[in-house]
C-alpha positions as CSV (number, residue, x, y, z in Angstrom):
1,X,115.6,22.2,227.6
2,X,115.8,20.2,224.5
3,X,112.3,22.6,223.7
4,X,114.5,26.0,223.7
5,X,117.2,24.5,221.6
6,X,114.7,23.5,218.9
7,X,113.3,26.8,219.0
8,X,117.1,28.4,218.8
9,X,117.7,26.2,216.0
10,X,114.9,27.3,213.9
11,X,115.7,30.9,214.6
12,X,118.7,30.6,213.5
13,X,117.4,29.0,209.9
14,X,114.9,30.8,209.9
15,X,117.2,34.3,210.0
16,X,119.9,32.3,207.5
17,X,116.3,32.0,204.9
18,X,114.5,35.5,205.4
19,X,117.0,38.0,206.1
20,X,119.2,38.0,202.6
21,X,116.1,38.1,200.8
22,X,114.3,40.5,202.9
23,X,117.8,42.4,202.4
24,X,117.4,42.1,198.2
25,X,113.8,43.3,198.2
26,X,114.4,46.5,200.4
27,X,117.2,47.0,197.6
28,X,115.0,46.6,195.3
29,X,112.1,49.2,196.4
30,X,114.9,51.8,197.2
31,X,116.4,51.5,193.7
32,X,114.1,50.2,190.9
33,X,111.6,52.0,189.2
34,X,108.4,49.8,189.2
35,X,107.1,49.4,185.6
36,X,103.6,47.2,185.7
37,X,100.2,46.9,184.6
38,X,97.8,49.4,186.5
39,X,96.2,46.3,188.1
40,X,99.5,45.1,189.9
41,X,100.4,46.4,193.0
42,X,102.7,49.7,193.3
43,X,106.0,49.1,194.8
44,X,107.1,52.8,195.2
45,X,108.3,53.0,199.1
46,X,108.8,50.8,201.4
47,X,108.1,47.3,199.5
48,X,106.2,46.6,202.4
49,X,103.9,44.5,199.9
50,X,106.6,42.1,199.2
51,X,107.2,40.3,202.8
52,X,105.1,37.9,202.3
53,X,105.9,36.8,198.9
54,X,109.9,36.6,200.4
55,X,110.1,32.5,200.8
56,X,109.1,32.2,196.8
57,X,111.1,35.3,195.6
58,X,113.1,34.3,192.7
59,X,115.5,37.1,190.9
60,X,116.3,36.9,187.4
61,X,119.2,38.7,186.0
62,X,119.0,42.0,184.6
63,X,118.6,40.9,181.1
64,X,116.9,37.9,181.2
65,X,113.7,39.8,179.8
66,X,114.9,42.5,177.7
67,X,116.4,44.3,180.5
68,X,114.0,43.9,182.8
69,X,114.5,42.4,186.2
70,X,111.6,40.2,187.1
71,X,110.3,39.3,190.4
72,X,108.8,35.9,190.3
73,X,106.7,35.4,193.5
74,X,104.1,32.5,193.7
75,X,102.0,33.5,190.8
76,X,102.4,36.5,190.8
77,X,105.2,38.7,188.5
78,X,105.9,42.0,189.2
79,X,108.2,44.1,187.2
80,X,110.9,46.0,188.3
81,X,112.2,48.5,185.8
82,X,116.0,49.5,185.9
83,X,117.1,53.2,187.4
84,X,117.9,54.4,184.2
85,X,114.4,53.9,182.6
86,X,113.7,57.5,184.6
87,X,116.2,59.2,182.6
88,X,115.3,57.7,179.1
89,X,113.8,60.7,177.2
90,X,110.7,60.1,174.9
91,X,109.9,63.1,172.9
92,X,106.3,63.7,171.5
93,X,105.5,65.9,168.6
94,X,102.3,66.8,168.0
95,X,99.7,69.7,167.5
96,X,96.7,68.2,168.6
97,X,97.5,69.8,172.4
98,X,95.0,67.4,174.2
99,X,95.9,64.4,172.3
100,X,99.8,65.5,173.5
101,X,99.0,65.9,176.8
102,X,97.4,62.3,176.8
103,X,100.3,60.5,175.5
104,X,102.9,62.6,178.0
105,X,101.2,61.2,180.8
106,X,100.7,57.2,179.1
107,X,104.4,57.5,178.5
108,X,105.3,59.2,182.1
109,X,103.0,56.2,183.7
110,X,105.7,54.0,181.4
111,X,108.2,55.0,183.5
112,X,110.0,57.6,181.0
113,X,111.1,61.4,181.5
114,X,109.0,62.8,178.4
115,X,109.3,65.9,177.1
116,X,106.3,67.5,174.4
117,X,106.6,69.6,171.3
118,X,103.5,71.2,169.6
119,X,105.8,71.1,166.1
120,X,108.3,69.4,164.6
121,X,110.0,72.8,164.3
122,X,110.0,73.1,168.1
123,X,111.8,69.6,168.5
124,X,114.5,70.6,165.9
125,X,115.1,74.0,167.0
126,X,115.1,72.6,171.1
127,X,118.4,71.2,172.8
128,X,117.1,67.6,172.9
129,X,117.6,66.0,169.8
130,X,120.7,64.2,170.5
131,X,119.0,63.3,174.2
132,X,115.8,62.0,172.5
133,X,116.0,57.9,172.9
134,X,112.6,57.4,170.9
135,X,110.4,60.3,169.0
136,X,106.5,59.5,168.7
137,X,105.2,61.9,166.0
138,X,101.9,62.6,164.4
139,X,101.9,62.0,160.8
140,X,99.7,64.6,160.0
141,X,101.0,68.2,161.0
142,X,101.2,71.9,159.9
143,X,104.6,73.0,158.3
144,X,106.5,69.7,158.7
145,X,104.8,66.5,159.2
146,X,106.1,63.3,160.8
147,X,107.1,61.3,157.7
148,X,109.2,64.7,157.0
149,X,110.6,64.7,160.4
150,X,112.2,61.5,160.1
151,X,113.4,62.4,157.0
152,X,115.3,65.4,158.1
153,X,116.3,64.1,161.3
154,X,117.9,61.5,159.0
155,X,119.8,63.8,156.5
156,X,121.4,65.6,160.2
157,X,122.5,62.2,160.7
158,X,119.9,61.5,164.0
159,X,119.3,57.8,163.8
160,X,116.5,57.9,166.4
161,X,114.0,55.2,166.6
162,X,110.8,57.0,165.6
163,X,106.8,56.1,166.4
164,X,104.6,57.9,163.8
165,X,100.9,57.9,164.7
166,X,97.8,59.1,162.4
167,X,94.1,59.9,163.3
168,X,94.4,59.0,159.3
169,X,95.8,55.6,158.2
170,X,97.3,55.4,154.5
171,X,98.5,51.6,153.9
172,X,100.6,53.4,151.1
173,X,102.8,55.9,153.6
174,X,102.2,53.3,156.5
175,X,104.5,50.9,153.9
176,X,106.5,53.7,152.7
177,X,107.5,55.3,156.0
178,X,108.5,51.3,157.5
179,X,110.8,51.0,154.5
180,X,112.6,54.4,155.3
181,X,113.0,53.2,158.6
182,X,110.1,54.1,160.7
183,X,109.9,51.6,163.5
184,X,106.3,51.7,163.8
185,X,103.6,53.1,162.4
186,X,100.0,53.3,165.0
187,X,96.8,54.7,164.3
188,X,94.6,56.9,166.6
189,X,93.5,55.9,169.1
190,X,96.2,54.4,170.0
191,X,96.7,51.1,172.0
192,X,98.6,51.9,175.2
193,X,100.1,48.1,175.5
194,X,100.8,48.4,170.7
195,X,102.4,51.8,171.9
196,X,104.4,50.1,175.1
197,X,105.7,47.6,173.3
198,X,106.5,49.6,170.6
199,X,108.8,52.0,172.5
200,X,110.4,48.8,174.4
201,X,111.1,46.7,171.3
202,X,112.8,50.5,169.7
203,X,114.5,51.3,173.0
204,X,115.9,47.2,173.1
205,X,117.2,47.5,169.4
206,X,114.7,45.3,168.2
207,X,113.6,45.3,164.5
208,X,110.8,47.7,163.1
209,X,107.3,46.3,163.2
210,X,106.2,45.4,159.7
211,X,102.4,45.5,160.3
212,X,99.3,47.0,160.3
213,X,98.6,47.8,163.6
């Protein structure tokens, strides 16, 4: 007798201890947008990954780390990017078509809508500009070129946090276009985790990078 009412007991702990968190991480997989390293495990679906890493699941709040929500298990951290990062728009503008279809998919793996212009007379003649969160432009185009393009978005009065990259870096525009308020300035190829944290830092407010990257 006094067997079964041990076992009761625990159940009941047991249920008090698993079920609210088990509750938070199915929250969690239905509506956060996973934003990790390729080497961390994908938590698009079910979160059936994340039941046994329940008893050590620790939640920080949404801007404890530049607004993202952290999942603190054991070891292990896994990030969990907010909703809204699937509706951020990152617009790319450049000629070099392969080279723009690379980025679009870097930048869609970031966990950003992205949308690509072959021109920067294409981005200024679309419907996106006020839309556009962050531009990443190549420095070196036909007709207008980056450093222009931020230049003229400027004078329309489009304060958007801009990326320029180059397949040619010039220390003079580099210092040039970071003094007319480029946030940062990345040669080809570029880094994926210099162009990630890049976009982050712009998107969080954060001050332009003042180095040679």
């Amino acid at each position: 007798m006094s067997a079964s009412i041990c076992v009761l007991v625990w159940g009941y702990i047991l249920s008090l201890t698993f079920l609210p968190a088990l509750e938070v991480v199915l929250f969690l997989s239905l509506n956060a947008k996973v934003d990790c390293r390729r080497s961390k495990p994908s938590l698009r679906g079910a979160g059936i990954a994340l039941l046994a890493a329940v008893p050590t699941m620790e939640l920080l709040p949404a801007g404890a780390s530049d607004g993202v929500a952290v999942m603190v298990a054991g070891e292990g951290r896994w990030c969990l990017e907010a909703a809204m990062s699937d509706h951020t728009l990152i617009s790319i503008v450049d000629d070099d078509q392969p080279y723009r279809e690379s980025m679009r998919k870097l930048v869609t793996l970031l966990g950003f809508r992205v949308e690509e212009f072959a021109s920067a007379a294409d981005f200024l003649g679309s419907r996106l500009l006020d839309e556009t969160a962050c531009l990443v432009a190549d420095v070196h185009m036909p007709g207008m070129t980056g450093v222009e393009l931020h230049g003229h978005l400027i004078k329309l009065g489009y304060a958007i946090p801009t990326i320029l990259v180059t397949a040619y870096p010039d220390e003079g525009v580099r210092h040039q276009a970071l003094r007319d308020g480029v946030f940062c300035y990345l040669g080809k190829p570029v880094d994926d985790e210099e162009l990630e944290r890049c976009i982050r830092l712009a998107l969080n407010g954060g001050k332009p990078i003042d180095e040679n990257s």
